[in-house]
RODO-2510 file (C-alpha; in nm, 4 decimals, decimal comma):
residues 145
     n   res          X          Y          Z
     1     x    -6,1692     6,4242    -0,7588
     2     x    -5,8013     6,3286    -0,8004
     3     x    -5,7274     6,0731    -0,5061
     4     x    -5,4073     5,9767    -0,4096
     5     x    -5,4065     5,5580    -0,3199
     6     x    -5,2526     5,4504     0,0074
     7     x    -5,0060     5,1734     0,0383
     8     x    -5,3079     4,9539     0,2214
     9     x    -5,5208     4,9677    -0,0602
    10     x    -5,2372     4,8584    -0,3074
    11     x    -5,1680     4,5623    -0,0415
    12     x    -5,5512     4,4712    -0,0247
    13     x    -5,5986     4,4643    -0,3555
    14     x    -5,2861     4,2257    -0,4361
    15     x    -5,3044     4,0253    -0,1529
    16     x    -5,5348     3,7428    -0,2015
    17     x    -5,6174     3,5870     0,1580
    18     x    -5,7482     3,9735     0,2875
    19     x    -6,0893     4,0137     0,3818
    20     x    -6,0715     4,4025     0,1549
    21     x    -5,9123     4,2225    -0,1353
    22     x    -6,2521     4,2647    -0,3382
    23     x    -6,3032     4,5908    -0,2659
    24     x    -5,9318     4,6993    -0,2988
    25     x    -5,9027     4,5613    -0,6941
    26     x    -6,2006     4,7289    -0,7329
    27     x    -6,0790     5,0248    -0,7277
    28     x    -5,7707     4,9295    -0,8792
    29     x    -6,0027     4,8127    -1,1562
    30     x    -6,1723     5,1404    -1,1812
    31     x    -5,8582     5,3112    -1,2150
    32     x    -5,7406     5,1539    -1,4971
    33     x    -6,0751     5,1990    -1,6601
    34     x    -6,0752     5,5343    -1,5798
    35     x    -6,3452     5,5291    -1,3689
    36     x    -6,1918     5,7090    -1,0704
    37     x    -5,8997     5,9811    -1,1246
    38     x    -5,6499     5,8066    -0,9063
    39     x    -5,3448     5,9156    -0,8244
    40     x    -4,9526     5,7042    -0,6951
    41     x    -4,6303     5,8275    -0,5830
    42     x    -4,3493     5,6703    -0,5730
    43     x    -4,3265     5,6235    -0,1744
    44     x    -4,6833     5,4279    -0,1625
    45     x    -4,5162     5,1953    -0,4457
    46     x    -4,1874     5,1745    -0,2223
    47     x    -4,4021     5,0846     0,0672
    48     x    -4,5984     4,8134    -0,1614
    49     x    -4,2825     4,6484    -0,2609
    50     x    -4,1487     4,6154     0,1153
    51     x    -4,5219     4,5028     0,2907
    52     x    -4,5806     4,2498    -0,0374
    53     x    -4,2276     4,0544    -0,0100
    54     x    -4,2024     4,0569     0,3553
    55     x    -4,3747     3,7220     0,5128
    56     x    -4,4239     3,9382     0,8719
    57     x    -4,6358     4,1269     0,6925
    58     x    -4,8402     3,9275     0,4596
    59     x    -4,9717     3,5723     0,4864
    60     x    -4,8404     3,4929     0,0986
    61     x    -4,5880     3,6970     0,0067
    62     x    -4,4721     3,8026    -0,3302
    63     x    -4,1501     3,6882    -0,5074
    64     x    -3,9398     3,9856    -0,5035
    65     x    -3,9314     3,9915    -0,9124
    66     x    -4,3121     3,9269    -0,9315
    67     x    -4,3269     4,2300    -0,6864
    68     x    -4,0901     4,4529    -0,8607
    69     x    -4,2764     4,3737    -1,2349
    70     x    -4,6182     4,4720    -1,0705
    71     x    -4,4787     4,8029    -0,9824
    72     x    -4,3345     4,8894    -1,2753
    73     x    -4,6328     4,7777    -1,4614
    74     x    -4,8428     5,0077    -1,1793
    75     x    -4,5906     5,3093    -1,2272
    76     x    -4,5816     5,2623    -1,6030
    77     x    -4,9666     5,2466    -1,6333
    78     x    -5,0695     5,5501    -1,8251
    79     x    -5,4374     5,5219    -1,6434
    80     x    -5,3103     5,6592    -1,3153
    81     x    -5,1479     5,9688    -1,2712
    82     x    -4,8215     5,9778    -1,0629
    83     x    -4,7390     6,2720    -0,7852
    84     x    -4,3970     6,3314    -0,6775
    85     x    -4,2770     6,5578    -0,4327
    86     x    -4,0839     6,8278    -0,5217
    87     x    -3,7347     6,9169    -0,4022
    88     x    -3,8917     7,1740    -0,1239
    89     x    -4,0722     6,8749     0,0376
    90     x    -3,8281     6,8149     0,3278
    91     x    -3,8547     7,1375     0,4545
    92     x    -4,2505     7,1703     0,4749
    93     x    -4,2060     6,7683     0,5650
    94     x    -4,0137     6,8431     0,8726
    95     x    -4,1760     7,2185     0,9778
    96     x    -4,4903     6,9815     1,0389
    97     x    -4,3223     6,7116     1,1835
    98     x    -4,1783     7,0136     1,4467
    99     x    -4,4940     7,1406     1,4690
   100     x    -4,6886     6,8415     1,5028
   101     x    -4,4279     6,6440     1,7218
   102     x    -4,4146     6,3630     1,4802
   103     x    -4,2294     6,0650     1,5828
   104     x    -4,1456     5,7487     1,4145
   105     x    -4,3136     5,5838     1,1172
   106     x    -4,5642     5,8938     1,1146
   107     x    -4,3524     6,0604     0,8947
   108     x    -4,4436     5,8504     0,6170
   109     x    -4,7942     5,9782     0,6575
   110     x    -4,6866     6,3601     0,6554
   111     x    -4,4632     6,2850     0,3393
   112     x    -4,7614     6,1334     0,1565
   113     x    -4,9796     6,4410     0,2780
   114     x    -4,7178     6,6888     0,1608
   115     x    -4,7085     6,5443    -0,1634
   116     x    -5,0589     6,5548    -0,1888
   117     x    -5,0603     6,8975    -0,1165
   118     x    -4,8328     6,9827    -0,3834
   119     x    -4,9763     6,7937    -0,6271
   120     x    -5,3016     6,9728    -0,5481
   121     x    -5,4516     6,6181    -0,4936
   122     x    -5,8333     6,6698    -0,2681
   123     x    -5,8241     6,3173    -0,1131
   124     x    -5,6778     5,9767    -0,0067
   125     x    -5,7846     5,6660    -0,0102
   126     x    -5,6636     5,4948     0,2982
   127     x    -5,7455     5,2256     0,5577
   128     x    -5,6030     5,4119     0,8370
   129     x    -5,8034     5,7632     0,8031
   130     x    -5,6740     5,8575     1,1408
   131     x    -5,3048     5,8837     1,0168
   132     x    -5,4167     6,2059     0,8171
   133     x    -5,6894     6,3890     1,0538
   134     x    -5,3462     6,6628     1,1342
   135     x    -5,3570     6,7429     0,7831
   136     x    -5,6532     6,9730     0,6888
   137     x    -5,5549     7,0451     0,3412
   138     x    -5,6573     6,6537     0,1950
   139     x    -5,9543     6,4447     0,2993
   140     x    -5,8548     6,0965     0,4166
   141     x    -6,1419     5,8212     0,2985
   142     x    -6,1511     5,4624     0,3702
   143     x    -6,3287     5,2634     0,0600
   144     x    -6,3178     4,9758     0,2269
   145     x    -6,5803     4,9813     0,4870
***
């Protein structure tokens, strides 16, 4: 099942004092052994990049360059498949945003689930499962419990 990884599990896995990091590099490990088809786009490594170097969000952050060569290394791994949206993203982005009165931050979520869509991806593996339950077309799973 191709599976689209959330920012959170990226975050777990590379962030050393959380209580999921075990679990998260597992399945960063399995990834990169091919073990589960896992899938990034280029928001969830945006996202990475901005949670990892931030010290409000993390209790050790990463050096910006350290941060930057860990994505680049992620995005030029040939062991997990990348999903972009295309250029007709916006407009199905923002129909459901109308339609599901999406404020704030929660567009993220419907950008990711767009993209998933188009990409024909089945699932995501996410901490916060609830952040997808308006999106019927891709199953939201949380490894870490």
């Amino acid at each position: 099942m191709k599976t689209l990884l959330d920012t959170n599990i990226l975050v777990h896995a590379y962030n050393k004092s959380s209580p999921h990091q075990e679990k998260a590099s597992s399945i960063i490990r399995k990834a990169l052994r091919g073990e589960i088809d896992a899938i990034l786009a280029p928001q969830i490594l945006y996202e990475f990049y901005a949670t990892v170097t931030n010290p409000r969000r993390v209790e050790h952050p990463i050096p910006p360059d350290e941060a930057a060569d860990l994505c680049l290394d992620l995005w030029g791994c040939p062991e997990i498949e990348k999903a972009s949206p295309t250029r007709m993203a916006p407009r199905e982005v923002f129909r459901l945003a109308k339609e599901l009165k999406l404020s704030r931050a929660r567009i993220f979520d419907c950008v990711l689930a767009v993209t998933a869509r188009e990409n024909k991806l089945e699932a995501i593996y996410t901490e916060n499962v609830d952040d997808f339950k308006d999106y019927p077309f891709i199953k939201a799973q949380n490894p870490l419990v």
